[in-house]
DRENPA-3360 file (N, C-alpha, C; in nm, 2 decimals, always signed):
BEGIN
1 = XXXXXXXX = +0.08/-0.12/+0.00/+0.00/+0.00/+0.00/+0.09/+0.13/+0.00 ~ +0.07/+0.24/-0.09/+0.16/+0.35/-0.12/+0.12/+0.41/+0.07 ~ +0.24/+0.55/+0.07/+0.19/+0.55/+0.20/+0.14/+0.71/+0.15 ~ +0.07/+0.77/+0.26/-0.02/+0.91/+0.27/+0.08/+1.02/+0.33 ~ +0.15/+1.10/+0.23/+0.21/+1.20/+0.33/+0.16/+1.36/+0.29 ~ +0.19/+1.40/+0.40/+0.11/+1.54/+0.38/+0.25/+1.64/+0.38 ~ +0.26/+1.77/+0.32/+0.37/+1.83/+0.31/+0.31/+1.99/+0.35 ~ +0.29/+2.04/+0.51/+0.24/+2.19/+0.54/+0.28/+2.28/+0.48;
9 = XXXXXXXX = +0.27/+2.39/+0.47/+0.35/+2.52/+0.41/+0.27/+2.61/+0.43 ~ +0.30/+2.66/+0.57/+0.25/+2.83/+0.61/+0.23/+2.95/+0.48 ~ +0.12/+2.96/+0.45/+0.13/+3.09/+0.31/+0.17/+3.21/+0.40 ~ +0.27/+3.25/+0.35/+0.36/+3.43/+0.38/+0.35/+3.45/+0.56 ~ +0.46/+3.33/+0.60/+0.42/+3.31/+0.78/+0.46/+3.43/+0.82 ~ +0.57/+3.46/+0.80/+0.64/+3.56/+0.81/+0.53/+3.66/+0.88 ~ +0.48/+3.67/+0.77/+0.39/+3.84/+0.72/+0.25/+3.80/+0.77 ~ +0.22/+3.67/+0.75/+0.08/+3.67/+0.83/+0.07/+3.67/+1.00;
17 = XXXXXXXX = +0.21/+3.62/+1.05/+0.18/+3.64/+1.19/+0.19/+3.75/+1.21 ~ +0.29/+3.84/+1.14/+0.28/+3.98/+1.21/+0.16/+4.06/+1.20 ~ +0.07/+4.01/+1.05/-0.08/+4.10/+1.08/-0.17/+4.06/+1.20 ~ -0.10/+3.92/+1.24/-0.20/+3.85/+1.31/-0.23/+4.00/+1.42 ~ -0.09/+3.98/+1.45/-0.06/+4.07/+1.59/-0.11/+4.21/+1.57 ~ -0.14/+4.25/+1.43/-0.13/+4.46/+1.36/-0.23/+4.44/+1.25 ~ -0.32/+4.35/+1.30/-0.48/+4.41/+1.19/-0.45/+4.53/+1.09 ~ -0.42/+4.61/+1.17/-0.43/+4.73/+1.07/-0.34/+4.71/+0.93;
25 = XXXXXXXX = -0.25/+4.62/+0.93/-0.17/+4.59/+0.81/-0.27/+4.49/+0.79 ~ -0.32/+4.42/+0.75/-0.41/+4.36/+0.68/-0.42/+4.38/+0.54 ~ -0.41/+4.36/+0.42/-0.47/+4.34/+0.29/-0.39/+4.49/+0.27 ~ -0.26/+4.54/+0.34/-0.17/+4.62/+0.27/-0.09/+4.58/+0.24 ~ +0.01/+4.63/+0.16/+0.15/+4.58/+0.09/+0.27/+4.56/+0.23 ~ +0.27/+4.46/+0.29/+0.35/+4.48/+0.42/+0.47/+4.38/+0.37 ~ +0.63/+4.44/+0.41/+0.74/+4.34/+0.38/+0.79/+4.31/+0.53 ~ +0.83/+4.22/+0.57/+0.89/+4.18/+0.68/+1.08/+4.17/+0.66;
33 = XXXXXXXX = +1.07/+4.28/+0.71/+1.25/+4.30/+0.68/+1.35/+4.26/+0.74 ~ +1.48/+4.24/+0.73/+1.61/+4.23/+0.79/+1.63/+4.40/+0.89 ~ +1.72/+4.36/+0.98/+1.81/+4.49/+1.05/+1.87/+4.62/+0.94 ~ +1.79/+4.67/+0.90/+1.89/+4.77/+0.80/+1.99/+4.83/+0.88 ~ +2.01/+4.88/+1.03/+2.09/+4.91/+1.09/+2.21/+4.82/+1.08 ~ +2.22/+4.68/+1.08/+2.30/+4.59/+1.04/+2.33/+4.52/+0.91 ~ +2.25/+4.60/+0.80/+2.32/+4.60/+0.70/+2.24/+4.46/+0.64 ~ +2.16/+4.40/+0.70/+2.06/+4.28/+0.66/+1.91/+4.33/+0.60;
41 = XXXXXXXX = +1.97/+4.45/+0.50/+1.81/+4.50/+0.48/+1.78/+4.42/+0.35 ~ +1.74/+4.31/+0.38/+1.65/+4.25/+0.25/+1.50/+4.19/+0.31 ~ +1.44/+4.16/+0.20/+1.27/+4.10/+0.25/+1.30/+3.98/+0.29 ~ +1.26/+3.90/+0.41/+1.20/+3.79/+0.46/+1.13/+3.73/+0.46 ~ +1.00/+3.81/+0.43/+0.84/+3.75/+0.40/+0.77/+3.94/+0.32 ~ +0.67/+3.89/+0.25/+0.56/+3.96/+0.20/+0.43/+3.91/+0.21 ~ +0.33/+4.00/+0.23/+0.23/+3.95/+0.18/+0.14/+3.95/+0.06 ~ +0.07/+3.90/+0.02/+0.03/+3.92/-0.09/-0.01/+4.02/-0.21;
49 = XXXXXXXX = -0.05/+4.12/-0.13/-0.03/+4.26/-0.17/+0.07/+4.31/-0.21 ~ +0.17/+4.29/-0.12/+0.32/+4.36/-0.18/+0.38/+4.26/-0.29 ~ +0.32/+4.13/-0.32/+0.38/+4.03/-0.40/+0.34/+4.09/-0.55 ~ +0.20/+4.15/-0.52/+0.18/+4.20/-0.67/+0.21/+4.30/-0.71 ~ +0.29/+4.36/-0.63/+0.40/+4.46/-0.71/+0.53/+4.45/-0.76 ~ +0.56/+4.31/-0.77/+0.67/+4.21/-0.78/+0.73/+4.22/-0.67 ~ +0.75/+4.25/-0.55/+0.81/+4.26/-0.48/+0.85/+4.10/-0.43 ~ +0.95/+4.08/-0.37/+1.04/+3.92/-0.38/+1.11/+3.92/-0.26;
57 = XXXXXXXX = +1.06/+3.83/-0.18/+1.17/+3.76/-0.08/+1.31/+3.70/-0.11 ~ +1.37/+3.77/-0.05/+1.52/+3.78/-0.07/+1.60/+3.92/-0.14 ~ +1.50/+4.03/-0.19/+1.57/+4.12/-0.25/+1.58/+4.24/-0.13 ~ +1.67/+4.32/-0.16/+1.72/+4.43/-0.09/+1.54/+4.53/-0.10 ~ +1.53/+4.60/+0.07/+1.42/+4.68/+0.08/+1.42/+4.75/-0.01 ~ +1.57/+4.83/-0.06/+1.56/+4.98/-0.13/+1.49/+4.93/-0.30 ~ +1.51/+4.78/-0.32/+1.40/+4.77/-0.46/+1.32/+4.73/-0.46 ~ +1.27/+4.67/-0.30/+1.13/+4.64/-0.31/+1.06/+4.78/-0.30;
65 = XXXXXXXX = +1.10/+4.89/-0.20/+1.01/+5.02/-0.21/+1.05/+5.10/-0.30 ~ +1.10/+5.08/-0.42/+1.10/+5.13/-0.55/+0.99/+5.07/-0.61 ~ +0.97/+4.94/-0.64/+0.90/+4.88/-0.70/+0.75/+4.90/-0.60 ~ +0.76/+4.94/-0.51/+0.60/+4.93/-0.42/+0.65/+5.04/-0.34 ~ +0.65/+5.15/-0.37/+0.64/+5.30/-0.29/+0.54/+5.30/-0.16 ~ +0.44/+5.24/-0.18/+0.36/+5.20/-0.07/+0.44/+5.12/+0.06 ~ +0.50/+5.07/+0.00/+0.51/+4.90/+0.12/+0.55/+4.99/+0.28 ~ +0.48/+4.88/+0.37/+0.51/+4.89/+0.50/+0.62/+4.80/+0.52;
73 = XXXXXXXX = +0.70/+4.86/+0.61/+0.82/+4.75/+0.59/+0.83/+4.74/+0.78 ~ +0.80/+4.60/+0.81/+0.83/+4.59/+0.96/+0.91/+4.50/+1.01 ~ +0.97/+4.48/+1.15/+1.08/+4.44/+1.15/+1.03/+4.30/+1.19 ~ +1.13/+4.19/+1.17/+1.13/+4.03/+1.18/+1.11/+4.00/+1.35 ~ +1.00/+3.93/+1.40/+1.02/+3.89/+1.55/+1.05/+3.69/+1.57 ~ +1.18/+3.68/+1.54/+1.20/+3.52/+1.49/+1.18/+3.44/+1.64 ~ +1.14/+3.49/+1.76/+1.08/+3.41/+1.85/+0.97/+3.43/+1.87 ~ +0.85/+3.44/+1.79/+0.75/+3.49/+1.77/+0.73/+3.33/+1.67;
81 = XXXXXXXX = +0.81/+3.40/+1.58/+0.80/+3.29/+1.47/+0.81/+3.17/+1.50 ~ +0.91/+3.12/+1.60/+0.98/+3.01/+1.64/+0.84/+2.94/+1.69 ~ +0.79/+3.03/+1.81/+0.68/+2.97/+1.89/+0.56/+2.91/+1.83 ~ +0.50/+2.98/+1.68/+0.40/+2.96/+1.62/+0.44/+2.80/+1.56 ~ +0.60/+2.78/+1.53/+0.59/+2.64/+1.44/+0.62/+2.52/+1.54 ~ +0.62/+2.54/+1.69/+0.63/+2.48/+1.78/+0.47/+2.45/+1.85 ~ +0.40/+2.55/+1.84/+0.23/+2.54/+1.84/+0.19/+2.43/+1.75 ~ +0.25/+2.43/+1.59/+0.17/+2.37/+1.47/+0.23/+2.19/+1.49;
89 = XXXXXXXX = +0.34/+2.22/+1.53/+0.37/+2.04/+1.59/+0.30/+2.02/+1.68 ~ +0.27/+2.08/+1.83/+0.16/+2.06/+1.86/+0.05/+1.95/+1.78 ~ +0.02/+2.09/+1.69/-0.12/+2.00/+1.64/-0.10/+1.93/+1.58 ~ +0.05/+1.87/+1.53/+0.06/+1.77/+1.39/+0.11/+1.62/+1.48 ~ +0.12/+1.68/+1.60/+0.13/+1.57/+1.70/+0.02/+1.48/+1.73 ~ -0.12/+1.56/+1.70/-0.21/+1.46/+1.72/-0.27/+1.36/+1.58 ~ -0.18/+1.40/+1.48/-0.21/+1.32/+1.36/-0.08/+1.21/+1.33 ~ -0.02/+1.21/+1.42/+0.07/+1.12/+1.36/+0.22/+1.15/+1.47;
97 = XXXXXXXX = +0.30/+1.02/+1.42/+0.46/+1.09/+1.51/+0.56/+1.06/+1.38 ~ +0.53/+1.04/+1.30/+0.62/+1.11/+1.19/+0.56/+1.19/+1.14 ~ +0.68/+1.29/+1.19/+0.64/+1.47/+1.12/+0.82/+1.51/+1.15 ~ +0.84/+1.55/+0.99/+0.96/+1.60/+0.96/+0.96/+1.75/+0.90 ~ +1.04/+1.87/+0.99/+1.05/+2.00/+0.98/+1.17/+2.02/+0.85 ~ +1.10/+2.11/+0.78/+1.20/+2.15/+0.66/+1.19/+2.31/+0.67 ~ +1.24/+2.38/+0.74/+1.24/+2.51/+0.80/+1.15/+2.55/+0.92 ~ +1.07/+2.65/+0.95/+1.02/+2.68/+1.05/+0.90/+2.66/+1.03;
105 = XXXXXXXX = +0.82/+2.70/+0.88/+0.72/+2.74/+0.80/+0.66/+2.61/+0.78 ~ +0.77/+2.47/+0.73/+0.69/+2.36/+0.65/+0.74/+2.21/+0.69 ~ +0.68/+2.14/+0.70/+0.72/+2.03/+0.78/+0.60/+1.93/+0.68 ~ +0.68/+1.77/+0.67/+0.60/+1.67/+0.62/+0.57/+1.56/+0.75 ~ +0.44/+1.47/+0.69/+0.36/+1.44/+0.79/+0.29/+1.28/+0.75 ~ +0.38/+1.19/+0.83/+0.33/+1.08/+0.74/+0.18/+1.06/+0.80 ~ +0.05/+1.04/+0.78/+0.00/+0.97/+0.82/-0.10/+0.87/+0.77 ~ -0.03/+0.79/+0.72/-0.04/+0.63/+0.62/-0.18/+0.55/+0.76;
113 = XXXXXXXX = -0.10/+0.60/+0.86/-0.16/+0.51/+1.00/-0.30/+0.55/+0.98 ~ -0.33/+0.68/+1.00/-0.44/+0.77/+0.99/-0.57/+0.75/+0.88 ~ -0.49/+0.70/+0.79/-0.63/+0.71/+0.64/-0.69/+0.58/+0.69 ~ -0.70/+0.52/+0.79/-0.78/+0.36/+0.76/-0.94/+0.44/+0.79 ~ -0.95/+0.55/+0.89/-1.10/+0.62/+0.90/-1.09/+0.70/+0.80 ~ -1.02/+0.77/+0.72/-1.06/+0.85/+0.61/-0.96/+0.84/+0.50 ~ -0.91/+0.96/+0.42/-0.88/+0.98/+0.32/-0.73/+1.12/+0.34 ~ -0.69/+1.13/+0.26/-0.58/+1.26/+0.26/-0.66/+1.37/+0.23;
121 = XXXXXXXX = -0.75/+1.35/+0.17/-0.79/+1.53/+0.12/-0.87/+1.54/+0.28 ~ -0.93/+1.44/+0.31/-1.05/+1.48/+0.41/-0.93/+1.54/+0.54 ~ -0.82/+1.46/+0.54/-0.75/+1.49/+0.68/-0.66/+1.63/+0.64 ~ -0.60/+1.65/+0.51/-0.55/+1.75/+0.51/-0.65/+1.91/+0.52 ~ -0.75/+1.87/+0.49/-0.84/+1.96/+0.48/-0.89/+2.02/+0.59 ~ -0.90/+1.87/+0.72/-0.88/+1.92/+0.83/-0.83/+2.01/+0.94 ~ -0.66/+1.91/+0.88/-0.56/+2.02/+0.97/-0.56/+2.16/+0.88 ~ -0.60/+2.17/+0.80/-0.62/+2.34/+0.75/-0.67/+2.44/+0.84;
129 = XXXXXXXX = -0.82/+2.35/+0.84/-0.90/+2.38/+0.93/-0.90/+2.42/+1.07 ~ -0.80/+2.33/+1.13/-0.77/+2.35/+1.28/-0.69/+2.45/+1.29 ~ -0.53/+2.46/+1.17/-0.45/+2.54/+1.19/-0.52/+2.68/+1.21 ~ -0.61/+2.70/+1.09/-0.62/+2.85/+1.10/-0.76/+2.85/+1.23 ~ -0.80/+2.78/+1.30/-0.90/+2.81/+1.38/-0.80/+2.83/+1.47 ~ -0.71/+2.75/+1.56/-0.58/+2.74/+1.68/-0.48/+2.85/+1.66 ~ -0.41/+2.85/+1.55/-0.32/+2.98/+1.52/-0.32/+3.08/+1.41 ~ -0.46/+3.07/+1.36/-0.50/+3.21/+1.32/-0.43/+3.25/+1.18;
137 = XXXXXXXX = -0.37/+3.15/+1.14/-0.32/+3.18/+1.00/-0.30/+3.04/+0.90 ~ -0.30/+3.05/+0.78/-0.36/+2.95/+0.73/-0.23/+2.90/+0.63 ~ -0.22/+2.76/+0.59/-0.16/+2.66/+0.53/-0.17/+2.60/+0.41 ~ -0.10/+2.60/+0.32/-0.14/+2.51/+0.17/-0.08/+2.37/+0.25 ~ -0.18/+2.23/+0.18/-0.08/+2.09/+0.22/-0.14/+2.03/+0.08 ~ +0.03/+1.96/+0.02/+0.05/+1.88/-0.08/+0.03/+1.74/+0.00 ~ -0.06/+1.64/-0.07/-0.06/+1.53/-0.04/-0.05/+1.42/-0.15 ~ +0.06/+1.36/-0.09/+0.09/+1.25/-0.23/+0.18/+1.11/-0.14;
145 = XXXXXXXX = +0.24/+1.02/-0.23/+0.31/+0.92/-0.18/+0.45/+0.95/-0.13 ~ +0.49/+1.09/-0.18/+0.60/+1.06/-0.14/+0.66/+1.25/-0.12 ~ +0.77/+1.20/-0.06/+0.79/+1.36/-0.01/+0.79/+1.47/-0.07 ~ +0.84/+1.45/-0.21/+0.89/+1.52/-0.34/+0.77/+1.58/-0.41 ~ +0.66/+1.42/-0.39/+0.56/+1.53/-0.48/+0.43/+1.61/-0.35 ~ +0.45/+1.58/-0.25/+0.39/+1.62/-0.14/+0.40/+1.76/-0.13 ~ +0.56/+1.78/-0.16/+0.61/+1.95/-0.09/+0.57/+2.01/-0.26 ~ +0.57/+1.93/-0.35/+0.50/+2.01/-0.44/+0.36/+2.05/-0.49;
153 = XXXXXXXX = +0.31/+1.94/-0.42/+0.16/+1.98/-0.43/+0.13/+2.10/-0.34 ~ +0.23/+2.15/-0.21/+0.12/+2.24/-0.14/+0.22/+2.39/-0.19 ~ +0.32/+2.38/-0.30/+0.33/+2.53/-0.36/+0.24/+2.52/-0.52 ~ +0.15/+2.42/-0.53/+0.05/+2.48/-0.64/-0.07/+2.53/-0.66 ~ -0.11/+2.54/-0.53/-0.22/+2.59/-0.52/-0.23/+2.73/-0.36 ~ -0.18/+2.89/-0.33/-0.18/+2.90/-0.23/-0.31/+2.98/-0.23 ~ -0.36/+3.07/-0.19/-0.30/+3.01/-0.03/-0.44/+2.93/+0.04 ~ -0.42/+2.85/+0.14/-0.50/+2.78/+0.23/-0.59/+2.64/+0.13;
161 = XXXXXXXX = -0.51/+2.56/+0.05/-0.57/+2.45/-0.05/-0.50/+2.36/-0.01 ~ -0.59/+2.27/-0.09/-0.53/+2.11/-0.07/-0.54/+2.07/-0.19 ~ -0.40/+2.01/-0.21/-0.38/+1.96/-0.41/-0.30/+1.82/-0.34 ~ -0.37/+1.78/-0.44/-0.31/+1.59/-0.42/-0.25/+1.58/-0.54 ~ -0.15/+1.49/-0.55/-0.11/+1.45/-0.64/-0.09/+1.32/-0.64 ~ -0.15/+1.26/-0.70/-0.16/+1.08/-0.70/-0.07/+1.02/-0.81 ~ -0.13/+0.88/-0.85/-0.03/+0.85/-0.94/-0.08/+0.85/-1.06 ~ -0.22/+0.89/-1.05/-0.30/+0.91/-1.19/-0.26/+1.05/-1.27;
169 = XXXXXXXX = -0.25/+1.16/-1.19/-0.22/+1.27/-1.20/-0.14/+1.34/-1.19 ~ +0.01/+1.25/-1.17/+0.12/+1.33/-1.13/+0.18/+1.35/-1.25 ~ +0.18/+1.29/-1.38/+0.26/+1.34/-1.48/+0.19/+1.47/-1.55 ~ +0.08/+1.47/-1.48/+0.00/+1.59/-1.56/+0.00/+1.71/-1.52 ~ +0.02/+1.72/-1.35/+0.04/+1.85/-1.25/+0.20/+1.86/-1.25 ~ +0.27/+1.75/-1.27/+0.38/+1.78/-1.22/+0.48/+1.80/-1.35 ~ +0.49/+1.73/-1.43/+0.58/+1.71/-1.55/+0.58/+1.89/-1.63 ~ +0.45/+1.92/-1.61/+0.51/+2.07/-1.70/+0.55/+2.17/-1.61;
177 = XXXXXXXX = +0.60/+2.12/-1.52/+0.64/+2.19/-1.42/+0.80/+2.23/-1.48 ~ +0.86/+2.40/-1.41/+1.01/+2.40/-1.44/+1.09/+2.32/-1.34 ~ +1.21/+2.26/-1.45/+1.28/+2.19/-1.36/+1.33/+2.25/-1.20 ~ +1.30/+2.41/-1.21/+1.38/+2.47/-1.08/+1.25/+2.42/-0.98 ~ +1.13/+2.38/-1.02/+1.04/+2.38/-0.93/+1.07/+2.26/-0.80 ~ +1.18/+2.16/-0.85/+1.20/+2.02/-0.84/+1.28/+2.04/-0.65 ~ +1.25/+1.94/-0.56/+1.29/+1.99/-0.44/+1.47/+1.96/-0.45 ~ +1.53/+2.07/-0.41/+1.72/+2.03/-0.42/+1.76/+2.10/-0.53;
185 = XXXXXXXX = +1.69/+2.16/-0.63/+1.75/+2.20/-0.80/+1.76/+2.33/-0.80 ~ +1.87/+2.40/-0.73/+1.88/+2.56/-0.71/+1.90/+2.60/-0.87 ~ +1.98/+2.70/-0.87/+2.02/+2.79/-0.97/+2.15/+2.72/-1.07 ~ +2.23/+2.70/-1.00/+2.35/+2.60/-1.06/+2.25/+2.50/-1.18 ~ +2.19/+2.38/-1.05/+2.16/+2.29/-1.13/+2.06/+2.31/-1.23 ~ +1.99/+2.42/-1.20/+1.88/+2.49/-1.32/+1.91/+2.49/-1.42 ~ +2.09/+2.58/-1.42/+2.10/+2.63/-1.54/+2.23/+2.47/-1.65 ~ +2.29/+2.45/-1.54/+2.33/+2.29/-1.63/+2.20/+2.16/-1.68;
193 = XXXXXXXX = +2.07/+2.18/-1.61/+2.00/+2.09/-1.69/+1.94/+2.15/-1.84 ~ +1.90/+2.30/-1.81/+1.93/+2.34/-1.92/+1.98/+2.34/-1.99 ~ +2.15/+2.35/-2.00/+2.23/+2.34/-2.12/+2.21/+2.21/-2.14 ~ +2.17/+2.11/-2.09/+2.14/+1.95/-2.16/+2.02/+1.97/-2.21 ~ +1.91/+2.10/-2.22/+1.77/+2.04/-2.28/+1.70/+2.02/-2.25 ~ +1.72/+2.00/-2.09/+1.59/+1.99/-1.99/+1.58/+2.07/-1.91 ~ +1.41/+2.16/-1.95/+1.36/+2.28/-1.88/+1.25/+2.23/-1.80 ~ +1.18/+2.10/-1.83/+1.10/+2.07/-1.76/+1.09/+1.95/-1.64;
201 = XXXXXXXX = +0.97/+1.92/-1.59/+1.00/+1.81/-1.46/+1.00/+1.67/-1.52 ~ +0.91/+1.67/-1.63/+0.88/+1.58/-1.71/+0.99/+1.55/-1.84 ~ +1.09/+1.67/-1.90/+1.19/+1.65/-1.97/+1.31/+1.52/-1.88 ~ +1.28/+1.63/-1.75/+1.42/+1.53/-1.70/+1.41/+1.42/-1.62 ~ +1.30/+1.33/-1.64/+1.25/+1.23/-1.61/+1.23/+1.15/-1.67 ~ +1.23/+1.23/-1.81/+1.23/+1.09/-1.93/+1.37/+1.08/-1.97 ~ +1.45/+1.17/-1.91/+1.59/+1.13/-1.99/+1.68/+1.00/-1.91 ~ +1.75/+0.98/-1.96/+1.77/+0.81/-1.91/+1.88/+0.87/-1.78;
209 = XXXXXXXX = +1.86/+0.78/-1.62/+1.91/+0.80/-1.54/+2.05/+0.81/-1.57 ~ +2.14/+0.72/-1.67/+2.27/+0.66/-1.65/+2.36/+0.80/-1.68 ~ +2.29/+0.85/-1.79/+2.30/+1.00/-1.89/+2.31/+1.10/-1.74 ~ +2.21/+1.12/-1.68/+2.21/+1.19/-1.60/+2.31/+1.19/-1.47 ~ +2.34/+1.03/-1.45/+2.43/+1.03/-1.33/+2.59/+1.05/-1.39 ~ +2.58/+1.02/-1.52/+2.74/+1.07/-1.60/+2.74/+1.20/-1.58 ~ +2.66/+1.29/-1.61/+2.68/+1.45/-1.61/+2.65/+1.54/-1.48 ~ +2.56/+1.47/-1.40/+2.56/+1.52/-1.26/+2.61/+1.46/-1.16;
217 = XXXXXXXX = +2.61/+1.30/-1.19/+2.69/+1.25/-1.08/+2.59/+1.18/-1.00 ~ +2.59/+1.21/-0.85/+2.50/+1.12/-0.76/+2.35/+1.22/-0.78 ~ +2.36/+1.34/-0.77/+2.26/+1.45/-0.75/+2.17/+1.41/-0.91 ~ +2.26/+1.38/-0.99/+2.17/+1.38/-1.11/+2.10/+1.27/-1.17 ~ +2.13/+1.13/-1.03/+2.04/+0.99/-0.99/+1.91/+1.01/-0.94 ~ +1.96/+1.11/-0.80/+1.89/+1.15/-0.77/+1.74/+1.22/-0.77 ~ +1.77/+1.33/-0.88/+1.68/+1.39/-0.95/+1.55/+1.32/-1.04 ~ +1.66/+1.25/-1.13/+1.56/+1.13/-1.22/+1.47/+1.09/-1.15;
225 = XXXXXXXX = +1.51/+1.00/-0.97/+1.44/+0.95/-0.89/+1.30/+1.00/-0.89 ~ +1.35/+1.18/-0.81/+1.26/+1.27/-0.76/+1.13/+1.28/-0.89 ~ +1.16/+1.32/-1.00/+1.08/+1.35/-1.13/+0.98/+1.21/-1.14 ~ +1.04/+1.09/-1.14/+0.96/+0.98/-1.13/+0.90/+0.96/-1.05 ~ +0.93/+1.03/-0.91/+0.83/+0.99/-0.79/+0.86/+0.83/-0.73 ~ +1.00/+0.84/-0.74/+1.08/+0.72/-0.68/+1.12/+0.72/-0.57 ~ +1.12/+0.85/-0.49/+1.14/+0.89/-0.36/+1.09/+0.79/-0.26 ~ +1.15/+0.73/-0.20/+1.08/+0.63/-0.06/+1.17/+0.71/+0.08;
233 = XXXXXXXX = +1.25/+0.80/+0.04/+1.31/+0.82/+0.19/+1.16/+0.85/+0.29 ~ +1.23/+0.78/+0.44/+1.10/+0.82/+0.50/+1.06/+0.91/+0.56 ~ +0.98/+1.00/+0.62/+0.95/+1.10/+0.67/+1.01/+1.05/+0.84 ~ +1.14/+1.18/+0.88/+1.12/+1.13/+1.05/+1.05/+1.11/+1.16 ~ +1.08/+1.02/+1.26/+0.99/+1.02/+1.36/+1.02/+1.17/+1.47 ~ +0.91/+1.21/+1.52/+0.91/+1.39/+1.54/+1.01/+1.33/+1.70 ~ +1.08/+1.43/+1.71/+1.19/+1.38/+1.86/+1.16/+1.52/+1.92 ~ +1.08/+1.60/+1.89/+1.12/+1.71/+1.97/+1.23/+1.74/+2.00;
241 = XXXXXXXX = +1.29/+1.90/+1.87/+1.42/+1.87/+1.85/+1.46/+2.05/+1.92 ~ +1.59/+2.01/+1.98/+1.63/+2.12/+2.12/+1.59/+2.29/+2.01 ~ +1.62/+2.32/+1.91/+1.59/+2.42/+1.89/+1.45/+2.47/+1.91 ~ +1.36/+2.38/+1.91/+1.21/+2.42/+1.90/+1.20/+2.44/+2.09 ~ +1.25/+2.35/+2.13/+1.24/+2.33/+2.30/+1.30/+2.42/+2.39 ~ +1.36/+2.55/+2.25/+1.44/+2.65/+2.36/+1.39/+2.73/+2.33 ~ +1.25/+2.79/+2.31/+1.18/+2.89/+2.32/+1.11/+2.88/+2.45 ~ +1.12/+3.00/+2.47/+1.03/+3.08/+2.62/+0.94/+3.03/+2.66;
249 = XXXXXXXX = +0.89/+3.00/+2.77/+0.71/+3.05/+2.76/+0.66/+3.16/+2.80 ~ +0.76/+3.28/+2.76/+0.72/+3.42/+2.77/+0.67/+3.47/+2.62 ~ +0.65/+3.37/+2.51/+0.60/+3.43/+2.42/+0.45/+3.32/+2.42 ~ +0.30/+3.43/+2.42/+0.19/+3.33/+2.42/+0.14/+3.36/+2.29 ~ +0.03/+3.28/+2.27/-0.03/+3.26/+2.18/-0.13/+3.44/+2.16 ~ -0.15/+3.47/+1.99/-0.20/+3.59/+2.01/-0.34/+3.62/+2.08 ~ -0.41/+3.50/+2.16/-0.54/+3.57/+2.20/-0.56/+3.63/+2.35 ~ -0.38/+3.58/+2.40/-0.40/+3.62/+2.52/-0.29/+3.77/+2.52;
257 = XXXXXX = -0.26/+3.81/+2.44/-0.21/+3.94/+2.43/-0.25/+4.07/+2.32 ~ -0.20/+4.16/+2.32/-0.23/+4.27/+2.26/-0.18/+4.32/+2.17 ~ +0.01/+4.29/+2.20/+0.07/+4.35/+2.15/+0.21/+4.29/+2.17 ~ +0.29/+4.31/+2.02/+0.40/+4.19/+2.09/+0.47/+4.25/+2.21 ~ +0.52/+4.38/+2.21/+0.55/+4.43/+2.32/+0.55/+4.35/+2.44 ~ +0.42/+4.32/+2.49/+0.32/+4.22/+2.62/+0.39/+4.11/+2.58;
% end
């Protein structure tokens, strides 16, 4: 039996916890910045407002408020942040104990155990549900067999959806996909699959592994794997890991405060 994993991804966590805390930024162009005093002035998070001014995570403020004269630009609270994805294990604790963190924002979630009373759409749909009722901001989750196409199903649809990707439909959602979309395939390997001819997820999955492992090596075994949806690595079992376990409990949840200040 394939197994059921689910792949979270906080839409614009960054930027939605801080409206959580500042309503009044709500449905404005808001960027969540670096220290410009320290010389870390680039974007962190946006929200979707400021996204449609092209504005881009990872670029320096002075072009995002060129490009969006508007933008609010407020500063990063990363134990704020820390606390909220230590809340979301919390709740991903009650679906299962394999759940593997891939930053603060997204974490995958086997629960294979889980579908014998329902289904992936029904349970991912759920924990949607719960996240944004408990912490107040909301999640895309990719659900498929395997990690690779799991964490791609929940960047195809944002924000707050559920996209499955099965085995009927993965060459269809996933194959015209750009090869940069692929989990591991930065910019380097972007632009070398390219000069071989392969722009797509579906290009570089039909090209023959052997080809690929001569020219990239282990990474370009690898890849083939990923595009076919060969991926069996397993999702960890959750250990409650010391970074998460060294936050405060002077930071609470936003319904018992006002203001991060409090």
């Amino acid at each position: 039996m394939d197994r059921t994993i689910l792949h979270v991804d906080f839409n614009y966590f960054y930027a939605n916890v801080e409206c959580l805390y500042h309503p009044e930024l709500r449905n404005r162009p808001v960027a969540v910045g670096g220290d410009e005093a320290q010389r870390h002035d680039v974007v962190l998070a946006k929200t979707p407002e400021a996204k449609r001014f092209g504005v881009c995570t990872g670029e320096s403020l002075s072009l995002a408020r060129k490009k969006c004269p508007g933008l609010i630009v407020v500063p990063a609270h990363h134990g704020l942040y820390m606390h909220f994805s230590k809340l979301a294990h919390k709740i991903y604790e009650r679906y299962a104990d394999r759940i593997e963190s891939f930053g603060l924002d997204e974490c995958w979630i086997d629960v294979t155990e889980n579908i014998r009373q329902t289904d992936g759409q029904n349970l991912a749909d759920e924990l949607r549900w719960v996240i944004q009722k408990e912490l107040g901001i909301t999640a895309s989750v990719g659900v498929s067999w395997n990690k690779v196409f799991a964490k791609l199903g929940s960047d195809l649809k944002k924000p707050n959806a559920t996209t499955i990707i099965s085995r009927k439909t993965y060459k269809k959602k996933i194959w015209p996909l750009p090869v940069s979309a692929l989990l591991y395939v930065g910019e380097s390997t972007t632009q070398r699959l390219h000069n071989y001819g392969m722009n797509t997820i579906g290009e570089l999955a039909m090209t023959p592994s052997d080809l690929l492992k001569k020219n990239l090596g282990k990474r370009g075994a690898d890849l083939w794997t990923f595009a076919n949806g060969m991926d069996s690595s397993p999702v960890a079992f959750f250990d409650r890991p010391k970074k998460i376990k060294s936050v405060g409990n002077s930071v609470t949840t936003y319904q018992h405060i006002a203001t991060i200040s409090e």
